[in-house]
C-alpha positions in Angstrom: 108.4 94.4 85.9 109.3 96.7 88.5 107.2 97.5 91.6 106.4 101.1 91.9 107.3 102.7 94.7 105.5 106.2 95.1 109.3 107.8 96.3 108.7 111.3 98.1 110.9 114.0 96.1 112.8 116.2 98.1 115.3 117.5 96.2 114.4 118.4 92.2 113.2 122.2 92.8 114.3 122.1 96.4 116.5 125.7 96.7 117.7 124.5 99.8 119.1 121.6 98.3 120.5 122.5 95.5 121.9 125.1 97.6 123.9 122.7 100.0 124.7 120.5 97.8 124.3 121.4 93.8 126.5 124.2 93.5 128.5 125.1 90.6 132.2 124.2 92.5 130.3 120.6 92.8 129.1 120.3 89.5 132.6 121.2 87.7 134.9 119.2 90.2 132.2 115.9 89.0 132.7 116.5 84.9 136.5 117.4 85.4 136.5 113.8 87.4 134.5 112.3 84.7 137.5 112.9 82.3 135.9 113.6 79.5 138.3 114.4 77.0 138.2 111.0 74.6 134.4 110.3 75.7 131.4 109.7 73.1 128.8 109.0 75.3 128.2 109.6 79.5 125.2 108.1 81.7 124.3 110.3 84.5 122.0 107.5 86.3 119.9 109.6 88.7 120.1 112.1 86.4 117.7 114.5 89.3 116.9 117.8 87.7 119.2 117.5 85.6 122.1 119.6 86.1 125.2 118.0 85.4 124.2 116.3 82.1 122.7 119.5 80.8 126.2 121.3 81.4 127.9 118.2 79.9 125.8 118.4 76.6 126.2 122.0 76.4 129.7 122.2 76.9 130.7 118.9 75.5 128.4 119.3 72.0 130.0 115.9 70.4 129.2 113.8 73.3 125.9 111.8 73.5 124.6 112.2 77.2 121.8 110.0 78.4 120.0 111.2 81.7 117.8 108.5 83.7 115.7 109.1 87.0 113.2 107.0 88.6 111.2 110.3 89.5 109.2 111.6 86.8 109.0 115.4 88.3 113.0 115.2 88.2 113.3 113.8 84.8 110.3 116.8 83.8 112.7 119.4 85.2 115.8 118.2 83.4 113.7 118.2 80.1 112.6 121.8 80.6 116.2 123.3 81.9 117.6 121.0 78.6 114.6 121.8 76.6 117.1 122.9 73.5 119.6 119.8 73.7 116.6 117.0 73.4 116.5 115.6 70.5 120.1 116.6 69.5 122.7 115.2 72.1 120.5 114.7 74.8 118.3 111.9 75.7 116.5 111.6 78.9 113.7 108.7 80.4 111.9 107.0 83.6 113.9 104.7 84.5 114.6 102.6 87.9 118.5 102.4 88.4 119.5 98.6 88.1 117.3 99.2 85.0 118.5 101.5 82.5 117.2 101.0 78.4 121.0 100.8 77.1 122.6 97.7 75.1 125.4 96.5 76.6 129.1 98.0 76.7 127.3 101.1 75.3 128.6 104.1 77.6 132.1 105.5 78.2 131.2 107.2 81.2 128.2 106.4 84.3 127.8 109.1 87.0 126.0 108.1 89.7 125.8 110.8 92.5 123.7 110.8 95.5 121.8 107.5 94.6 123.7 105.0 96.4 121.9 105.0 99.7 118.1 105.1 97.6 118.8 101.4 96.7 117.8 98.5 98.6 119.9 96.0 96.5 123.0 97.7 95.4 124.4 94.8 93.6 121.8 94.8 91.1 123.1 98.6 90.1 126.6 97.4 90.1 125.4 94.5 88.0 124.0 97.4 85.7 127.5 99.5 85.6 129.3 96.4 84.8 126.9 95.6 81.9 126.2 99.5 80.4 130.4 100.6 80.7 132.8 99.8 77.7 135.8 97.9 78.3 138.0 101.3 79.7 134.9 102.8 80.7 134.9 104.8 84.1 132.4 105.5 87.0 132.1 108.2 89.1 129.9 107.3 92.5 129.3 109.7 94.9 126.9 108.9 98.0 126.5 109.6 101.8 127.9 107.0 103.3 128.7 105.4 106.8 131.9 106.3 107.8 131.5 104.3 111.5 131.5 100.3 112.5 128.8 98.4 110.2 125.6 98.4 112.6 125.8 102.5 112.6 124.3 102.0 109.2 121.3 101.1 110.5 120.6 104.0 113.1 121.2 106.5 109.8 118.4 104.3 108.0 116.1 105.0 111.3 116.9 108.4 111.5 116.1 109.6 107.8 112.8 107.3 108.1 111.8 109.8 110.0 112.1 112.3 107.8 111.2 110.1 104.7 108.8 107.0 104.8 108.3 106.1 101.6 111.4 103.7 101.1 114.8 103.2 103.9 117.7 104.5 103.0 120.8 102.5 102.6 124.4 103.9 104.1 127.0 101.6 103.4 130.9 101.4 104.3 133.3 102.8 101.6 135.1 99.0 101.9 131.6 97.6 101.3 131.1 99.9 98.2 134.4 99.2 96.7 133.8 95.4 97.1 130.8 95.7 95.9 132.3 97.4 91.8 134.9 94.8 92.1 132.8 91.7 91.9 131.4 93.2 88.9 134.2 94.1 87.1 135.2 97.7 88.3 138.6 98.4 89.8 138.6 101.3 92.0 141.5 104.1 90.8 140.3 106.8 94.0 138.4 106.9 96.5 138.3 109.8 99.7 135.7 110.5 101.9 135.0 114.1 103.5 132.5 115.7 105.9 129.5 117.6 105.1 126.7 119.9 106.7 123.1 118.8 106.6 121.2 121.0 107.8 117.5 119.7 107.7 117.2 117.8 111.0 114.6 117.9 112.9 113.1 117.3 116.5 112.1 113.7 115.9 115.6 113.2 114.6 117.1 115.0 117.3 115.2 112.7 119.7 116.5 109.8 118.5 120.3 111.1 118.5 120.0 111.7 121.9 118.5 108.4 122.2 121.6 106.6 120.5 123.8 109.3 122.9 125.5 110.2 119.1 125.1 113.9 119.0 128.7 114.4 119.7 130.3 111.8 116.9 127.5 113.5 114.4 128.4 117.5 115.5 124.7 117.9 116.3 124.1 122.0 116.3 121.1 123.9 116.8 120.8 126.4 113.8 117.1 127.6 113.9 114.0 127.0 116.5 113.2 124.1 115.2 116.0 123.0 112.8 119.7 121.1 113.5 122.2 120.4 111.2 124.7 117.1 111.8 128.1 116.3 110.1 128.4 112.8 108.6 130.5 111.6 105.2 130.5 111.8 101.8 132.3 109.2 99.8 133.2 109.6 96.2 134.9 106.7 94.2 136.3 106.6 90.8 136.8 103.5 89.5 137.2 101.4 85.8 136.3 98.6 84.4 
């Protein structure tokens, strides 16, 4: 049985979020990566409030989509946004990521976006790709990442502690990642990393930037009295198993 872990939710209803980072470019560029076109059934594992696997079972009406969340609140806002697809091709649940309530080889598709660095052990999630995809199956991972040597990883888990202290955050090396899907099975077809804004910094953060002397490598910019934004990566891999 899983431990519960009382994980803070900043981003279900957050406008600012979904703002930045949910908008409807980003949500089309992910299903036209899922490749959809010979699917039956997609995962979106970390399914937040829902937003991708609503428009994929509304636009894709013979597909079975199946949308997870650890949170409750997210997996309440996906069911009330979706409120019209449950029960037809729509299925949603609680459900910690390594630990999804799917048979094996039973999904065509997984998405897993902006989960990555919320898990402490991510070979138990690749375990759980490797065991939920079909043989031919693809995933579509897209995380924050660290883009920098290996021990950088570590300041990025200080510096959102700060912001979050319910659980550390995890920002791994794309070559880490990618080694990671192979031992399981998953052979990665692309994979590109690009900067991004985030723009919810704070003092305390920007305390410990100076600290580290990184404010330079992470484009550190005052954009409000007491807000900062910094630049760091996203990574997004596509791989199959």
């Amino acid at each position: 049985m899983k431990t519960k872990i009382d994980i803070q939710d900043l981003w279900t209803t957050n406008p600012e979020y979904l703002k930045n980072y949910q908008t409807e470019d980003d949500v089309s560029d992910i299903i036209r990566l899922l490749d959809l076109e010979n699917a039956k059934t997609v995962l979106d594992n970390g399914c937040g409030n829902g937003a991708i696997a609503i428009k994929v079972a509304r636009e894709y009406g013979n597909i079975q989509v199946f949308a997870y969340d650890a949170l409750q609140g997210a997996i309440d806002e996906c069911n009330l946004k979706g409120a019209d697809l449950i029960g037809k091709n729509l299925q949603t649940g609680v459900s910690w990521a390594d630990d999804i309530p799917l048979s094996d080889s039973s999904v065509d598709r997984i998405l897993f976006r902006n989960v990555l660095h919320h898990i402490s052990k991510p070979e138990s999630v690749y375990a759980e790709f490797g065991r939920l995809l079909k043989p031919g199956g693809k995933l579509v991972l897209q995380t924050p990442c660290n883009y920098w040597e290996e021990s950088f990883g570590e300041f990025f888990s200080e510096l959102f502690r700060l912001m979050d202290q319910t659980h550390q955050r995890q920002y791994h090396r794309p070559d880490v990642v990618v080694a990671g899907l192979e031992k399981v099975g998953l052979v990665t077809e692309n994979q590109f990393c690009w900067k991004f804004s985030f723009p919810f910094i704070d003092a305390n953060q920007v305390k410990l930037i100076n600290k580290h002397n990184v404010a330079k490598r992470l484009l550190l910019k005052q954009i409000e009295t007491d807000k900062w934004s910094i630049e760091f990566y996203w990574l997004r891999i596509v791989a199959m198993i």
